[in-house]
N, C-alpha and C positions, 0 to 999 in steps of 0.2 A: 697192377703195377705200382712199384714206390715209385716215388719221385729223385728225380734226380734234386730237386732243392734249390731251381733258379727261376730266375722271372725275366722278362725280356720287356725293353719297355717299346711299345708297340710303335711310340713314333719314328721310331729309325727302320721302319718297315721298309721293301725292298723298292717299295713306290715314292720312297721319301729320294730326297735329292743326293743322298748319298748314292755313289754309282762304284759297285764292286765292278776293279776291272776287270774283262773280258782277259782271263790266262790262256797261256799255251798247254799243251799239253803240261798236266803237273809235273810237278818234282819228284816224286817219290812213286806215283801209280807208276804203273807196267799193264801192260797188254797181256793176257793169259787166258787159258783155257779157261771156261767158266765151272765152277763148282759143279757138284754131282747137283742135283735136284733138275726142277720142271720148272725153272722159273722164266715168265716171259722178258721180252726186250724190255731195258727200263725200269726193271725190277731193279730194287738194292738191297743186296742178301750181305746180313753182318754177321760173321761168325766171332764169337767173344773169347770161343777159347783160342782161336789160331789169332784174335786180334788184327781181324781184316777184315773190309769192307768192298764188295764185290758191287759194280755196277751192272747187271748184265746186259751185252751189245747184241745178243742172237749168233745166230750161226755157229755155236759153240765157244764164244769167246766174251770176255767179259775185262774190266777195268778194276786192277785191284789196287788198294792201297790199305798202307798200314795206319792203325786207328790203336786211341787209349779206349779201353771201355772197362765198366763197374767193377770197384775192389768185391771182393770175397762178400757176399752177404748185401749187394747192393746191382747184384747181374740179374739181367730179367732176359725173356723169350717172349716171343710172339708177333704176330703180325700189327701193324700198326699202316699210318699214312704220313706223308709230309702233308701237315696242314699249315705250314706258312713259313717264312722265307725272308729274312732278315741279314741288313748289312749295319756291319760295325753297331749292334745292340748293347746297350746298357747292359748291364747287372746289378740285380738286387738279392745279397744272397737271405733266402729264407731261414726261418731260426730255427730249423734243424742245425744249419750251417753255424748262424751265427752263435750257437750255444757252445759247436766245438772253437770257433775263433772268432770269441767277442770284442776283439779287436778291428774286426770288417767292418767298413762302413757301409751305412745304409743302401746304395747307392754307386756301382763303379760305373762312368761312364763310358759311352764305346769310343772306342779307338785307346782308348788308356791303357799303358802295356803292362796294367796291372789288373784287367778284366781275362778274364778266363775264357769268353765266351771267342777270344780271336777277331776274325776279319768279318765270319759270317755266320750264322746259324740258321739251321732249317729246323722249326720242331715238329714233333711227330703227335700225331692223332689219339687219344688214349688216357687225356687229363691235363696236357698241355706241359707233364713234368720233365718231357725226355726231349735232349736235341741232338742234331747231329753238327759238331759245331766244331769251329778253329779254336787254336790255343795259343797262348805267346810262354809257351813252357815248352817246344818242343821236344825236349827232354825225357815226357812225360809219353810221349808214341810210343805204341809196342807194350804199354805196362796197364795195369789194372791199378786205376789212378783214379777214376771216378766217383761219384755218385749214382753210377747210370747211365750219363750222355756216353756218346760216342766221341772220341777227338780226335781231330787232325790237324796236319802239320795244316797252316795258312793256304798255302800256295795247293794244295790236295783239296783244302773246303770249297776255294776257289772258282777250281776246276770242275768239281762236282756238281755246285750250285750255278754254274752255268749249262749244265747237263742233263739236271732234273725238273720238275716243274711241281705245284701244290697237287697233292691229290698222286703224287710217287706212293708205289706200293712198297714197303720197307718189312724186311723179314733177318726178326734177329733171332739166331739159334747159337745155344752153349755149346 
């Protein structure tokens, strides 16, 4: 896998005193039949090219919402895990990044509504480079806007990350 190209600073881990609130039902998911495949409950199946993010519930039914994921030439596949679980994370964009906008500082801290990473970030198993994370661009949902990560609207990461737990099986298919 490439790397999405961000870094998460650990002390704002979900254990830290920062306390993501408890949401309602999201903003944008919808209840829906779950995707064709054999996935069990608890699974989150991302498809990159419909640009949705499947929770599956069992029973035939599953939790979708709309998600930005990897421009042209930066989409990956595979299976992976959520290995940890972050509120309001810094950003530090790596110099992939910083080479196309060397204007970025070292450095965004979380909650600043000019961090990318949004409200919450879960990342995924596999090199530490990929998340599944809020945006404060919500603009940018439904488009191939990334390096890789997955986005969602705030109020969807939310919802989500009260939903899953470390050690979520996550399966992203084009």
């Amino acid at each position: 896998m490439r790397g999405e190209a961000f870094f998460l600073v650990a002390a704002v881990a979900a254990s830290s005193v920062f306390v993501l609130p408890a949401g309602p039902a999201s903003a944008h998911g919808s209840l829906v039949a779950a995707p064709d495949g054999n996935y069990a409950a608890g699974t989150i199946v991302i498809r990159t090219s419909e640009r949705q993010l499947y929770l599956m519930l069992g029973d035939g039914k599953a939790m979708r919402y709309p998600v930005g994921v990897g421009r042209e030439g930066m989409q990956w596949s595979g299976t992976v895990k959520v290995d940890g679980k972050y509120v309001k994370p810094a950003w530090a964009p790596p110099d992939s990044i910083k080479r196309s906008n060397p204007r970025l500082p070292r450095m965004i801290p979380g909650g600043s509504p000019r961090n990318p990473m949004g409200v919450a970030a879960m990342t995924l198993s596999g090199g530490g480079d990929y998340a599944i994370h809020g945006t404060n661009e919500p603009n940018l949902i439904g488009g191939f806007v990334s390096h890789g990560c997955i986005r969602m609207y705030n109020a969807d990461v939310t919802d989500l990350y009260h939903r899953v737990h470390v050690g979520t099986r996550v399966v992203v298919t084009k």
